[in-house]
Every structure is written in C-alpha cells, then in structure tokens.
MARFI-75384 format. One record per residue (C-alpha): x, y, z. Coordinates in pm, whole numbers, plus 50000, padded with zeros to 5 digits. Example, Ala and Ser with C-alpha at 12.3 -4.5 7.8 and 13.67 -1.06 7.14 Angstrom:
MARFI-75384
- xx;yy;zz
- 51230;49550;50780
- 51367;49894;50714
END
This chain:
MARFI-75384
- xx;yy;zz
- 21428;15365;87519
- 21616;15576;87800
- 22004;15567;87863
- 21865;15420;88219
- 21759;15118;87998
- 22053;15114;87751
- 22316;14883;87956
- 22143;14621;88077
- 22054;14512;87712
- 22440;14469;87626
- 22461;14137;87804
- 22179;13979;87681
- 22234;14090;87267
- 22621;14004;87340
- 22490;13659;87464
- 22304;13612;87097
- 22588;13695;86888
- 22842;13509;87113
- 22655;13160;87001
- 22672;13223;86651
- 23041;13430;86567
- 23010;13365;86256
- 22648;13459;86135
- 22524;13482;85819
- 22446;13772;85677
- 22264;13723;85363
- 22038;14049;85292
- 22298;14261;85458
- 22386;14485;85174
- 22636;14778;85258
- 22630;15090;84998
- 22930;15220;84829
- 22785;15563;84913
- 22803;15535;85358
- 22507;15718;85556
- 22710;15814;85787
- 22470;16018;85978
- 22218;15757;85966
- 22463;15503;86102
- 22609;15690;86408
- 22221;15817;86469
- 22188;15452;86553
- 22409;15458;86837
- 22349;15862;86996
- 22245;15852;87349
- 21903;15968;87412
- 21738;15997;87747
- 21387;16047;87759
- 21385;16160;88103
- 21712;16430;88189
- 21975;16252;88410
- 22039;16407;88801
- 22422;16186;88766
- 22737;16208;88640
- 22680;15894;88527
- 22439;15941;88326
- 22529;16246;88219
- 22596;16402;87817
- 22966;16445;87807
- 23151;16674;87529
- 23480;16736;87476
- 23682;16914;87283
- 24070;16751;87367
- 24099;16965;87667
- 23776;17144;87770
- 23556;16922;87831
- 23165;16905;87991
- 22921;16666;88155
- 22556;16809;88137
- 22281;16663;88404
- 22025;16836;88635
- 22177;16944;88967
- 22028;17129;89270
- 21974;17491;89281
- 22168;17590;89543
- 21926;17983;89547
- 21592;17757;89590
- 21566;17432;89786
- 21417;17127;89596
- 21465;17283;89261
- 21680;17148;88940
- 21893;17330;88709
- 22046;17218;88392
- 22412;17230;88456
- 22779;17191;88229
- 23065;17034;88533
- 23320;17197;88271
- 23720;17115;88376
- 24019;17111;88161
- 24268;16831;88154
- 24579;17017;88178
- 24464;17241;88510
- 24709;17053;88769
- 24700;17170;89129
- 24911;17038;89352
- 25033;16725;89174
- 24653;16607;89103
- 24318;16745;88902
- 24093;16967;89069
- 23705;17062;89059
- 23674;17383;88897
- 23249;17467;88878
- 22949;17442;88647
- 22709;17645;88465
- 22372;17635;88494
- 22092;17748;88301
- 21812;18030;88462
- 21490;18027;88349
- 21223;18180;88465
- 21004;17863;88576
- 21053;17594;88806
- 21257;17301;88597
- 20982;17043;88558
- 21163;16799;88324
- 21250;16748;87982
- 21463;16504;87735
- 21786;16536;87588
- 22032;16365;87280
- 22380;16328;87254
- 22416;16320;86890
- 22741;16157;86796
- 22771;16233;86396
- 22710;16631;86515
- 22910;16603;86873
- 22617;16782;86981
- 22447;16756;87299
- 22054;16908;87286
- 21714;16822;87458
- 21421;17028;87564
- 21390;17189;87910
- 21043;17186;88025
- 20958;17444;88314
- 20649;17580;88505
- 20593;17839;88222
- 20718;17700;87908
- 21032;17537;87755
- 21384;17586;87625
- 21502;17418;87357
- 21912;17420;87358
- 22218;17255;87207
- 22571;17270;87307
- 22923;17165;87209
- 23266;17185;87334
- 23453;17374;87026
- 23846;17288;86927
- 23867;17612;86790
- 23860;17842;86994
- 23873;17675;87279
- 23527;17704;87443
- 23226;17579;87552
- 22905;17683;87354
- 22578;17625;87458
- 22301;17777;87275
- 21919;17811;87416
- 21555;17958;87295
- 21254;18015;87509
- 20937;17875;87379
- 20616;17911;87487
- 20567;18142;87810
- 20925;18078;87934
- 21204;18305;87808
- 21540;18272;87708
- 21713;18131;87981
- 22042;18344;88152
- 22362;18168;88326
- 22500;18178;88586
- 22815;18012;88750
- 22863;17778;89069
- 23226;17753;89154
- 23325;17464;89325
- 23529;17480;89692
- 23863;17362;89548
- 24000;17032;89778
- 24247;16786;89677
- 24025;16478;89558
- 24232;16216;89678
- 24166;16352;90018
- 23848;16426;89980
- 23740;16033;89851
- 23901;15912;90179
- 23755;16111;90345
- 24095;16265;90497
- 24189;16553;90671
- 24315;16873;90428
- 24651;17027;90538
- 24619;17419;90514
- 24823;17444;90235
- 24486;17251;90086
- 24247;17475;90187
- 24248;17703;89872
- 24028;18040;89905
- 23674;18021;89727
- 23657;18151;89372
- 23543;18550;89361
- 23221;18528;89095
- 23126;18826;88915
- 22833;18882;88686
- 22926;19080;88355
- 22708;19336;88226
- 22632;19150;87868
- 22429;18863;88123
- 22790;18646;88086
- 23016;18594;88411
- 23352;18616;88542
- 23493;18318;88797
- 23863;18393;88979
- 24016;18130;89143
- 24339;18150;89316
- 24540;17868;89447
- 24778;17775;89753
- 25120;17646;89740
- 25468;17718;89622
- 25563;17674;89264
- 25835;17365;89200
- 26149;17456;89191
- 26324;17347;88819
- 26436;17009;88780
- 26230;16895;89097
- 26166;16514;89101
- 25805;16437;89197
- 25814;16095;89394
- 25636;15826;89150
- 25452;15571;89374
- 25157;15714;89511
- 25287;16029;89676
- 25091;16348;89582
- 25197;16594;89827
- 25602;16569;89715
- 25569;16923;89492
- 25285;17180;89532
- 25228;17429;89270
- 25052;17733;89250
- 24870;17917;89011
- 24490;18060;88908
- 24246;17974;88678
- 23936;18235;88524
- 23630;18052;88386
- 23430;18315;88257
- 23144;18339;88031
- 23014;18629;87738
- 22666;18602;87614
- 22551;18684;87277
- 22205;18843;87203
- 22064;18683;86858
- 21845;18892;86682
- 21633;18576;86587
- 21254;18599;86611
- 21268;18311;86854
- 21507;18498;87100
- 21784;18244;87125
- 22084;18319;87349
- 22433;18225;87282
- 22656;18157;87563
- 23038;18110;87563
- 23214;17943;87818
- 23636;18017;87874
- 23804;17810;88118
- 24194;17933;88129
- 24485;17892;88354
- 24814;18041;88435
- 25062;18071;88699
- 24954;18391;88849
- 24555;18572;88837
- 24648;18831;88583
- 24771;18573;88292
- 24524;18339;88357
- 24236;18701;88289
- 24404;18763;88034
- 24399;18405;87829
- 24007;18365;87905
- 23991;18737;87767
- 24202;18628;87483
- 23965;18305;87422
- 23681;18498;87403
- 23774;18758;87198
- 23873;18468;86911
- 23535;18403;86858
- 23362;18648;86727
- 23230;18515;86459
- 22886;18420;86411
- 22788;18103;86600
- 22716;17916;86263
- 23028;17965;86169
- 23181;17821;86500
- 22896;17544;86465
- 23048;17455;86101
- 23401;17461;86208
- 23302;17225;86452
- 23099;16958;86272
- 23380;17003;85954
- 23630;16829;86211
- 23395;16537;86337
- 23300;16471;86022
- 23637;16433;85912
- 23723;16264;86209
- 23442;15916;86200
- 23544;15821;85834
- 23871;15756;85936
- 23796;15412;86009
- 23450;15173;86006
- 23338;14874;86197
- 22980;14745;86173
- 22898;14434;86326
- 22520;14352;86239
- 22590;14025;86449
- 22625;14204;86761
- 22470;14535;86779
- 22505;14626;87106
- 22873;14590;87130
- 22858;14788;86829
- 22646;15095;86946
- 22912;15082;87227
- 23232;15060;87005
- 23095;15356;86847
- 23062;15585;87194
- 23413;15485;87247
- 23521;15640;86911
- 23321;15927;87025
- 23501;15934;87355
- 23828;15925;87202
- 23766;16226;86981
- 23635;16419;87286
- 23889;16321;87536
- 24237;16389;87310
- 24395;16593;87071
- 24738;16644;86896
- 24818;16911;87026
- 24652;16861;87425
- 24775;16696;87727
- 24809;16369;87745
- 24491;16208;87859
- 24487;16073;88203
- 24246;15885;88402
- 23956;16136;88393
- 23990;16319;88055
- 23885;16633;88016
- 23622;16575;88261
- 23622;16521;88626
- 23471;16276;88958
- 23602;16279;89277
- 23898;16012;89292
- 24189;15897;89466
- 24334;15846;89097
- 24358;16239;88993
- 24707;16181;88780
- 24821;15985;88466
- 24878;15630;88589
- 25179;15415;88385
- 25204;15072;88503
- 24853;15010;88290
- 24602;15289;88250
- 24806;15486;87992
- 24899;15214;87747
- 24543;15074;87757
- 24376;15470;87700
- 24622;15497;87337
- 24642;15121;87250
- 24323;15142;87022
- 24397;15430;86834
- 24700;15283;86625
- 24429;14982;86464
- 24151;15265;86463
- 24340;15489;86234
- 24302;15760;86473
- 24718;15885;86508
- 24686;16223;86501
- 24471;16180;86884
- 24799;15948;86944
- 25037;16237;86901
- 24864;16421;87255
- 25088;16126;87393
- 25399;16100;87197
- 25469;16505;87144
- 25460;16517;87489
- 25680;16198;87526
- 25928;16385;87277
- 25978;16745;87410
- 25996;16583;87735
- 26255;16344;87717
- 26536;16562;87920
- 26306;16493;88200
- 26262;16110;88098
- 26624;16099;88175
- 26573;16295;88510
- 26389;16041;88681
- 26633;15774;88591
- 26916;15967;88766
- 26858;15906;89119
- 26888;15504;89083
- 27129;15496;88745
- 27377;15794;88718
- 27423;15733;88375
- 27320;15977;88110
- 27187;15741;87861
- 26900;15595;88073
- 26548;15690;88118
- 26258;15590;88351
- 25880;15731;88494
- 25738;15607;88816
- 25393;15491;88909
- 25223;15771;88847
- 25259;16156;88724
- 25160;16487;88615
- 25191;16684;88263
- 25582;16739;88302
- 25634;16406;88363
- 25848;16422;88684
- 25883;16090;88816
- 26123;15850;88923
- 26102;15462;89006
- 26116;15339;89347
- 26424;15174;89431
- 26503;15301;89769
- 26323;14983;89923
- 26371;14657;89962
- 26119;14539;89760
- 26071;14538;89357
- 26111;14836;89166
- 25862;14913;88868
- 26021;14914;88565
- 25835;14868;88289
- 25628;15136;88258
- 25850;15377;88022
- 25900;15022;87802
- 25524;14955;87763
- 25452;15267;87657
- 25727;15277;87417
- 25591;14935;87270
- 25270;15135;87218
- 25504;15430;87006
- 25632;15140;86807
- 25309;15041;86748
- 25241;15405;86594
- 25528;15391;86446
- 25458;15055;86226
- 25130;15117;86089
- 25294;15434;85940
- 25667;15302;85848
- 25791;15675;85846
- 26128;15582;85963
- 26192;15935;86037
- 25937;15870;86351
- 26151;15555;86429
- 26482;15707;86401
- 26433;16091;86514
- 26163;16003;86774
- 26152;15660;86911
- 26471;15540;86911
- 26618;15821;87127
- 26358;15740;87386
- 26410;15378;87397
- 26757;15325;87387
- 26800;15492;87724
- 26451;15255;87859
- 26605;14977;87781
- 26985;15059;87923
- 26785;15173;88242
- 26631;14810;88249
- 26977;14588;88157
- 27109;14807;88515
- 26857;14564;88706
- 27017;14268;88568
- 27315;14047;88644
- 27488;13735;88501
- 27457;13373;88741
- 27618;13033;88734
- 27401;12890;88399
- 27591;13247;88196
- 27249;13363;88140
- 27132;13704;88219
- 26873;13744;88484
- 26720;14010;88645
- 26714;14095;88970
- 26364;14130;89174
- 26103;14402;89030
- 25738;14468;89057
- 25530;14252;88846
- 25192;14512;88856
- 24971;14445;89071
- 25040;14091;89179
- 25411;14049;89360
- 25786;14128;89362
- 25958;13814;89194
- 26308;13770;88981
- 26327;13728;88616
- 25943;13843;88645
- 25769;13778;88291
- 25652;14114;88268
- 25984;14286;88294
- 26148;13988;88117
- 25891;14028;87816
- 25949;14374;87759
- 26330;14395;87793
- 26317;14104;87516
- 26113;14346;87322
- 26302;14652;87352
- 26631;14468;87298
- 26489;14317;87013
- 26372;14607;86839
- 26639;14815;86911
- 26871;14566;86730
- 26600;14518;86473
- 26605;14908;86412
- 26945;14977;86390
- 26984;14725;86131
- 26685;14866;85891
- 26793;15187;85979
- 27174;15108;85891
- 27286;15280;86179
- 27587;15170;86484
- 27531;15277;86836
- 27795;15206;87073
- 27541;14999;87270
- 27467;14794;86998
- 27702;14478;87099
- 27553;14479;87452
- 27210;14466;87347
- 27265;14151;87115
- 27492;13996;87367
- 27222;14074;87648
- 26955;13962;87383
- 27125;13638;87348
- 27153;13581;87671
- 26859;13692;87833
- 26698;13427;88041
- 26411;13237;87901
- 26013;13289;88069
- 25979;13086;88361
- 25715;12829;88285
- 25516;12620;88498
- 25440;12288;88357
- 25058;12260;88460
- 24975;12636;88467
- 25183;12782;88202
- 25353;13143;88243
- 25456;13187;88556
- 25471;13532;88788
- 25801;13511;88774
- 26120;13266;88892
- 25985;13042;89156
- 25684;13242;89199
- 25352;13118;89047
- 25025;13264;88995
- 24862;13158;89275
- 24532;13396;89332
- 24359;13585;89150
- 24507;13834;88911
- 24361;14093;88716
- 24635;14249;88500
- 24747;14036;88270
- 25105;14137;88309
- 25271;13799;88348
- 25081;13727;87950
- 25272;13994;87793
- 25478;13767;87594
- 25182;13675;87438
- 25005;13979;87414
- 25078;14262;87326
- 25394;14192;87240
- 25330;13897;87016
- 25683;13704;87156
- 25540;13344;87143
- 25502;13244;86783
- 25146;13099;86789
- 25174;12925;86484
- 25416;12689;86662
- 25212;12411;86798
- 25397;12406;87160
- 25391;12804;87209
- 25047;12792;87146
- 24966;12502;87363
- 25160;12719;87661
- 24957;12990;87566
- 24653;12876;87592
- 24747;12682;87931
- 24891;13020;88055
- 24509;13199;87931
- 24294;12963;88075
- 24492;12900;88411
- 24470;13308;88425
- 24122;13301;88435
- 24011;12991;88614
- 24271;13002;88920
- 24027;13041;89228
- 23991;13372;89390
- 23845;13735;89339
- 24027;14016;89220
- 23906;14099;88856
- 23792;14454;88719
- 23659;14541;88397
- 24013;14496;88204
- 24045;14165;88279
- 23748;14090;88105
- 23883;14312;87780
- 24248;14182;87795
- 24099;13818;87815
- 23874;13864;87504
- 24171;14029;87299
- 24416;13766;87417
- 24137;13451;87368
- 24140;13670;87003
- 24513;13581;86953
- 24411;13197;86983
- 24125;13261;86715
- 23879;13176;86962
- 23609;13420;86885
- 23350;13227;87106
- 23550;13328;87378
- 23611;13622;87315
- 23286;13762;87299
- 23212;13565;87577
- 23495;13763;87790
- 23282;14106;87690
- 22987;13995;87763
- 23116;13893;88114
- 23260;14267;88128
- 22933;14383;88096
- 22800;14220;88336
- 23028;14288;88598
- 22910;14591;88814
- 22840;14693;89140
- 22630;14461;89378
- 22762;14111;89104
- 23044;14039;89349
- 23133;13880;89672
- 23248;14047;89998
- 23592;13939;89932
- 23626;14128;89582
- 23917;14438;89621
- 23764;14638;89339
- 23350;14699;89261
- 23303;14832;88923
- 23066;14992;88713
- 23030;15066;88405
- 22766;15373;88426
- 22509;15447;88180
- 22712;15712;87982
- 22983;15470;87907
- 23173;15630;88193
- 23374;15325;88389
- 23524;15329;88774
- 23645;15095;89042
- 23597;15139;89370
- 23809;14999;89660
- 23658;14801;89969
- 24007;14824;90127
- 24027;14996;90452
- 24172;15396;90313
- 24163;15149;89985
- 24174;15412;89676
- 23952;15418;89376
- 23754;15621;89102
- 23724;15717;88729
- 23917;15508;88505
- 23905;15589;88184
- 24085;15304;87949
- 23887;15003;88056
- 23573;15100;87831
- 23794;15223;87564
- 23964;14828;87559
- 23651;14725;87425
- 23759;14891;87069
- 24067;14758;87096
- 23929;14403;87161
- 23746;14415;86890
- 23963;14530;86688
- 24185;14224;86734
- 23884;14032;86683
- 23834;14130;86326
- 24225;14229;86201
- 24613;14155;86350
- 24944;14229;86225
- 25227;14106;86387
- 25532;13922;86276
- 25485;14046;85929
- 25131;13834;85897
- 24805;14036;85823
- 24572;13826;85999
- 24193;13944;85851
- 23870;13791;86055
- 24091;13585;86305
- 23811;13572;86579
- 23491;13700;86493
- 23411;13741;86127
- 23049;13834;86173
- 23167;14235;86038
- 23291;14459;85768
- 23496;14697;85853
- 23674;14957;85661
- 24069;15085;85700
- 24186;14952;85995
- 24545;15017;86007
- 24765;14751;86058
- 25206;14734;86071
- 25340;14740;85788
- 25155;15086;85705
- 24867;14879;85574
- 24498;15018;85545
- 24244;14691;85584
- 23914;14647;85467
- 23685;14340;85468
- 23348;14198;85468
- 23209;13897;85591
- 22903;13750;85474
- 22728;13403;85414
- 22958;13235;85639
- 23271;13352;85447
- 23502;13622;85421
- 23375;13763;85065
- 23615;14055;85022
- 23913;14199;85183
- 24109;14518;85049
- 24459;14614;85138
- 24611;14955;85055
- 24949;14945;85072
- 25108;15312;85218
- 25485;15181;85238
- 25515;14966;84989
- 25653;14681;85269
- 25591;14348;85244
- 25204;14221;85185
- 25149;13901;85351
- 24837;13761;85500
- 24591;13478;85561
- 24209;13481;85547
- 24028;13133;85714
- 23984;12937;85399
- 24158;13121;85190
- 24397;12944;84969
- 24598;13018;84665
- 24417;12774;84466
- 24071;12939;84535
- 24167;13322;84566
- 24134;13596;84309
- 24322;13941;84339
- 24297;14212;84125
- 24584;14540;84165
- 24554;14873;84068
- 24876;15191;84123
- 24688;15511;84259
- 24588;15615;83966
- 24412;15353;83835
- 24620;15124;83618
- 24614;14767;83654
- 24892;14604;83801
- 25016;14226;83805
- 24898;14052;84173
- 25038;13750;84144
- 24957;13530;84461
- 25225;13321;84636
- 25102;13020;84919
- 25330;13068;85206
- 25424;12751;85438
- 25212;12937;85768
- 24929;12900;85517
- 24934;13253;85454
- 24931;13475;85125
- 25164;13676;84968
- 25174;13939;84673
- 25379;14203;84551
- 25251;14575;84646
- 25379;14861;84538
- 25347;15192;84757
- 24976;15356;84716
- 24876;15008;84530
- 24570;14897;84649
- 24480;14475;84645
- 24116;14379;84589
- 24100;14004;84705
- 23797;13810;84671
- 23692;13416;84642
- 23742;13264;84324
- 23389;13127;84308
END
C-alpha cells in the first residue's frame, strides 16, 4: 500500500467500527510482555513510490530541528529529482514570523530514477532506497536531540557511489506576504545566503538578516500585526561529512542549523554543534533510539475495533515527540518544520491549547513543559501586555497571536470586543498538568502566580447592573461575534475564580484578593441560555450561523462546569451540542469535527463520536460548497491546513487539529473531572494502558466480550479514588490492592449515589478491579 493510498481508507474502516462501538473482541489476547516494535511497525508510513510534496513528505524532528524529506527539482539540471531534507528550526524568528531557511539534497552520480522509502516510528527513522541511472543508495536519517543535528546516513550500491550533499538556500521572504501574494517592503528583502563547500565534502550556509533589533520591553501588537517589531539576526546551516571506513562506502552527513543575533555567534554555535558529535554514528544512533524507546511506553492505546483511527493516533504520538521538547520553544503552528503561511506565529485564542491539550491524558508532561517553562520565566512579560489597558501590577494578558518572548497585548483600543481569554485557556490547560500530577509545588510556585493576575485582568472587564449581578462588558467570543456576558469569557472567569478559591483553600494560603474573587464568584452572572437552542453566544446574541469553534460550549467542555450527571444540565447540553452542529450554514474546519466527537464523548455517546471523526476525515479539499470560508486537508503525511477563499483571506499549516484526534480519543476511552474517574465512557472497543487522569491517577483497562473485563488504577498522590465503569456495581465488582512493594492491602469498595465506586488508595498503591464473575 502507498501513503498516496493510506487516507482515503480512514473513512471507510472508521465507518465499520462506528456501527459497532462496542465490539467484541473474543480471540484478542494482549501479552504481558508488549511487542512494541511489532505494534508501531503496524502503523510506519511507507511509500512505495518517493513523494515530490510536502505533503507527503517523511517528517523528523527532534523538538526543534526538524526535516521533511521528498524529491525536489535539481535546480543544476532541468527535469531532474533530488532527494532533499526542507530542515528549519522552530525557534529561528525573523521579523515577528518563521522563515524558510534551505534544504539538502543528496548527489549521486546518476539521474534519480525512483525508489521507496519508510518512516519507521518505533526507530524515528526515516530510510528508503534511491534508485538512479547507475545504481542505488540505500540511506537512513534522523533528527538527533543530542546534539542537536540532523543525520542522514547513505551507501552506494551497485554502480552508483556514495552520494555527496550539497545545500540549496532558500531566498528568505516574509511568508505571510508571500501566501498573499503581497508586495515585500525593503526592509523584507533580506540578502541571499553566501554557500560555501567545505573541504571534508560538508558545506557552510550564511545567512544574514534585515531589520533593527527590538528595543527592551517593546510590546508587539497582538491581533494580526506582524510588522510592529523587526528583529535582526543570522543563522549558519552548515554540514561536516564523515568518511566510514565500511566495505560498503557509506557516508555520514551532519547537518547544524544555528542562530544568533549577529553572523559571528551564530558560526560559532553551528561550529560548536558539530564539534559535540564526534562520536561514532552508532553511538549517536543509540542515544537516539534509547529516548524513543523510552518515550512510546509512556502510555498505550490499541483499538482493534477501529484500526485506522488507530494507525493515525499513533503518527500523532509520533508527531508530538518530534515537534516538542522540555527544554524547546513552545510549539507553534508549524513545528519544527515549515509551509508557506499567513499563520507563521503561535496563535492563542485556539491553536495553542488544542497543540498541548493531549499530552496531560497521554502521559507525555515532560513535552508539556516546552509550554509551561516558557510560560514561567516569562511571566514579567505576561504582565507587560496587560499594562497598556489595566495599569495594575497584578494583572496579566497575551493577544491574538505572538512570538517566543511572548510580547503581546489585547486589543482594547477599539470599539469592538477585546479577546480575553486566551491567557485563561491556556492556564486551564496548566491546571490540567498540574492535576494529573498533584505536586502542589507546581500549583503553588508556578500556576498560581500566573493566574491570579489572568483572572484580575478579566474581573477589570466587568461591572455590577440593576439585578446586583456581575456582568461583563462586551469581548470577543473567537471567531463568531462581540457580545456581553459572552459564554466563553463567562466560562473561563467562572473557572479561574473557582480554582483560585479552590487553591488557596487546599493550599491554606490568604491572598488579599481572595474576598473579591468569592464575592465576584458569587455573583458572577449565570450562562445565557436559549430555550430551544441551548448555550447561547452570549447576552442577547444567539448562535445564528455556522460556527466552528466551539467556544460558546466551554462550560461543558473543557472545563467540565455543567454537572452532567444532573438530568437538566445534561439535557441543555446536549440541546446546546446538537443545535451547534445542525444550525444551517458553512463554516466548519477539521476541529469542529474533533471538538464535536470529544464533546458528543462527554454525553457517552460513542456512536457519535466516532461518527464526528469519521466526518473529519472526510472533510478535504474539493468536499465543500462555494460558500465554505476555510478548505481543508488533511495531507497524506498527517500534515493538516486550511486555506482561506476570502478575498487577501489568510490560511496555512495548522498543526493542532490532527493532534485533537488523540485527545478525542482519549476522552472516548477515560475522563476525570469533578473527582469521578470515568473508564470506557464512549467507546469501549480498546485497552489502553496509563492514561493519566486528575487526581495523579495512572489508568489502565481492557475491554473485551462486550464488557469492561479489567481496569487498573495506580494511585501517585494518594487523593481520593473514585470511579464508575458501565455496569459496574458494588455488588458484582472484585478489587484486589497491593502497596509498591507488593503486600496486599484491604480494597474495600463503597457504591456512591452518582453510581460510581469508591476505595481507599494509598500513595504508589495500585487497584486491580475486575468483574466478579
């Protein structure tokens, strides 16, 4: 099968498992002992023909450096291919935006005449055969963490020889520009890189960049303006190329891409790169596989129900690993990689949360920390951007949209509706990081500082009326409309007030703020409701098109506000769902699709659910009508972007929507929220293996027969263990409990009135549950 042929199945084997959620699996007999390279093998990417597209290119990553390997035209002989790396880094900013930077190509001594290629997840190796005129190459490559570099290693068989490299700088121009197809200002027309080859068959690339460098303290503007700061600076991609004394004359190349803010330091950190690895390729080869094989364990989902969606839950893993690391940037809408696009920056009214929202359920937090380090060191600046609009020192804010230092402030020099939940969100994501740990050091050193001043900045857009409630005044509700007491905004100051009282209280601490958030919290204004349709935009402003952001549903996802146990929040839930997706009109992208499945999942509607992804799967380029605002695609690789049909409309790579697909499913198979583990809530056709969920919990289960036949909770915290399994009772429930080193413990089972379980677990116990016949 080629990539070319691997989407179009997903639909159709989505379809299948959709009708039957809950499958039985009789004969489906995991092993204590997991094959893990056997499983992911099921899932690499393998083209039998190489791709001449980014998207359908290999892509490897290693947090920062990242690659995307296809055939592209020789630029030295007309009509002829070369095997290239597009190699960018995710923290080289010009100008407020990401820039093109080059490729490397392979030389060989024959025409390119075809070949095949793997992307071999388990190994987070990319390698394939290069057919020529005169022989082959046979080659392998992978973006190292440490050092930082790109290796790719390649043999000559046959009559062709071991290939050289050479380098193809690209002619640096501003992207968003360049996708609308603008005019560039001089400032934008940066000089072309100077290319030198080295005398070991390696390269040297220096590029040198226009514009002033920001002054400190500078406030880039937050909606949509990338011209407010320039910045200058260099970067040196350069290249050394090791011999190997092998019989079959392989060649070793490795790739440094550094940058700096003048030529001279950015030479001297590629020289620097290089020089760290001098030891023997095998040894960087090991280094490498020893962290992604540490990395996949982490966490398991198999769903032999649905193995498509599986095979693609799996990429996104993959993606994640390649695209973030602890101690990178934070990951914006292209990764490490790079497109064209009118979206070159981090985007936080959406993108952001939905790129880290799987990785608290996945059990992937140290990737999570390339967002919340970054959050902490830069909170002076947090502050910054809520200076302009609040004067106080104790509030904080970001804008729109933003670079690495976070510069940003929210609009509120206009009439209309400022955007100001986008510092809030993300913070609800931190929480989230923070509860499936329970390290209230994170909460109290970290978090806390960060949303205290998020929230303050929000209760400044709010004012008292006639009924004595508070209200507040007219903000952005994304992507839809300005309204008052918006549900978005009024959602997520509930939230933040909530937890902030909430923490202080566990945390025994006072705050001087402390009686104004619980008198605000009191008095907050309820959701406005609609009594046909459900949630409502905001005050006297109804959903009324088409929406694709479910921003108005935050109340009931993610923030888990409406208690869906309750049978009249549940019945305005689901009014509020289905009125989302049925009210007539066209504006829908490929997150619609994943935020419907995960929020039909919070109704325990796993019928639906699936249905939502396989709808997402379906919807591409050429499926919609002239009116739609966004085509999207999700390309062979995985690799996701919207395009606009707006006149100077904007558009590009987005990276988060294909990642939402782990977090849907996530939700399908395990939730925790209001102090309820919730274990095969949607779609119990799986077994998984520790998923994280609050309370510091690691989750395991396994469905089979038609009946949840195991689940096992390790308890990290020793907080609270409550949960509910479908047809789980006291009455017909066994539990066995064991300390961490092995001795039994008592597990007595208490029925709780939400027709949940609960049992006593000490920290490090671990609960083995299972049916009682």
């Amino acid at each position: 099968m080629t990539l070319r042929r691997i989407a179009p199945l997903l639909p159709v084997l989505l379809l299948a498992a959709s009708v039957c959620p809950v499958c039985n699996l009789m004969g489906y007999k995991p092993t204590s002992a997991f094959d893990w390279a056997a499983f992911l093998a099921r899932h690499d990417f393998v083209w039998q023909t190489l791709p001449d597209t980014w998207g359908e290119s290999a892509f490897i990553g290693n947090g920062n450096l990242g690659a995307t390997i296809f055939l592209q035209e020789d630029p030295a002989a007309a009509g002829s291919k070369q095997l290239s790396w597009e190699i960018n880094r995710a923290d080289l900013y010009v100008a407020l935006s990401r820039i093109p930077v080059g490729r490397v190509a392979l030389k060989t001594a024959g025409a390119v005449t075809g070949g095949d290629m793997r992307l071999d997840l388990w190994n987070a190796e990319a390698r394939g055969t290069l057919r020529t005129a005169r022989g082959e190459v046979r080659w392998r490559s992978v973006a190292l963490r440490e050092p930082g570099l790109i290796l790719i290693e390649a043999e000559g068989v046959g009559g062709e020889p071991p290939p050289g490299i050479e380098w193809h700088a690209a002619l640096v121009r501003p992207p968003r520009s360049t996708y609308k197809q603008q005019s560039y200002r001089p400032d934008e027309l940066h000089p072309p890189a100077i290319v030198t080859a080295t005398d070991d068959g390696g390269f040297v690339s220096e590029q040198t960049y226009l514009g002033a460098t920001p002054a400190p303290g500078a406030l880039a503007v937050g909606d949509n303006d990338f011209g407010a700061v320039p910045s200058a600076g260099a970067s040196v991609a350069a290249a050394r190329a090791l011999r190997s004394a092998d019989a079959g004359g392989r060649r070793v190349f490795l790739v440094a891409l550094e940058h700096a803010a003048d030529l001279s330091a950015a030479r001297a950190r590629a020289e620097a790169v290089l020089a760290a690895s001098a030891a023997e390729p095998a040894a960087l080869l090991a280094a490498h596989r020893a962290w992604w094989r540490a990395y996949y364990p982490l966490s398991r989902v198999e769903l032999p129900g649905a193995p498509a969606l599986e095979t693609f839950y799996w990429r996104q893993i993959y993606k994640l690993g390649a695209a973030m690391r602890a101690d990178g940037p934070i990951c914006d809408l292209l990764g490490p990689w790079y497109r064209v696009t009118a979206w070159p920056r981090i985007w936080w009214n959406l993108n952001l949360q939905l790129t880290y929202h799987p990785l608290a359920a996945s059990n992937r937090l140290d990737l999570a920390e390339s967002l919340y380090r970054n959050l902490d060191r830069r909170r002076d600046q947090l502050i910054a951007n809520a200076l302009p609009a609040r004067p106080e020192r104790d509030t904080a804010a970001i804008g729109r949209t933003s670079v690495q230092d976070l510069r940003s402030f929210v609009r509120t020099d206009r009439p209309t509706g400022a955007e100001l939940g986008n510092l809030p969100w993300m913070l609800y994501h931190y929480w989230e990081f923070y509860r499936v740990q329970m390290d209230d050091t994170i909460l109290r050193d970290r978090l806390l500082p960060l949303l205290a001043p998020a929230v303050n900045y929000y209760l400044g857009h709010t004012q008292t009326e006639a009924d004595g409630l508070l209200h507040l005044r007219l903000t952005h509700s994304p992507e839809f409309a300005d309204a008052t007491d918006a549900n978005y905004d009024l959602a997520l100051l509930r939230w933040g007030l909530q937890t902030l009282v909430d923490s202080h209280g566990r945390l025994h601490l006072d705050d001087k703020n402390l009686p104004r958030w619980r008198d605000a919290l009191a008095r907050l204004a309820p959701f406005p409701v609609d009594e046909k349709t459900g949630l409502l935009i905001g005050r006297d402003r109804p959903l009324d098109k088409a929406h694709r952001h479910f921003s108005h549903l935050m109340s009931i996802y993610p923030l888990h506000l409406l208690d869906l146990d309750d049978p009249a929040r549940r019945a305005l839930a689901t009014r509020s769902i289905n009125h989302w997706l049925t009210v007539p009109g066209d504006d829908r992208c490929g997150f619609t699709y994943t935020g419907a499945a995960s929020l039909l999942a919070m109704l325990g509607d796993g019928d639906g659910a699936l249905g939502q992804l396989n709808q997402f799967f379906n919807f591409s380029f050429g499926k919609s009508t002239p009116d739609t605002i966004f085509l999207t695609t999700i390309f062979p690789n995985t690799f996701y972007a919207e395009e606009s049909r707006r006149p100077g409309g904007s558009g590009g790579l987005t990276i988060e929507t294909p990642l939402t697909v782990v977090a849907a499913v996530n939700d399908m198979l395990l939730q925790s929220h209001g102090g309820l583990l919730r274990v095969f809530p949607a779609m119990p056709a799986a077994r998984f293996e520790n998923l994280r969920a609050e309370g510091a919990f690691l989750v395991s289960g396994e469905w089979r027969g038609g009946r949840a036949v195991r689940v096992e909770i390790k308890s990290l915290a020793g907080e609270p263990c409550r949960l509910r399994v479908p047809g789980w009772t006291v009455r017909n429930t066994r539990a066995t409990a064991a300390a961490a080193d092995g001795t039994a413990l008592a597990s007595e089972i208490t029925a709780l009135p939400n027709g949940g379980l609960e049992i006593i677990l000490p920290k490090n116990a671990t609960l083995t549950l299972a049916p009682a016949n």
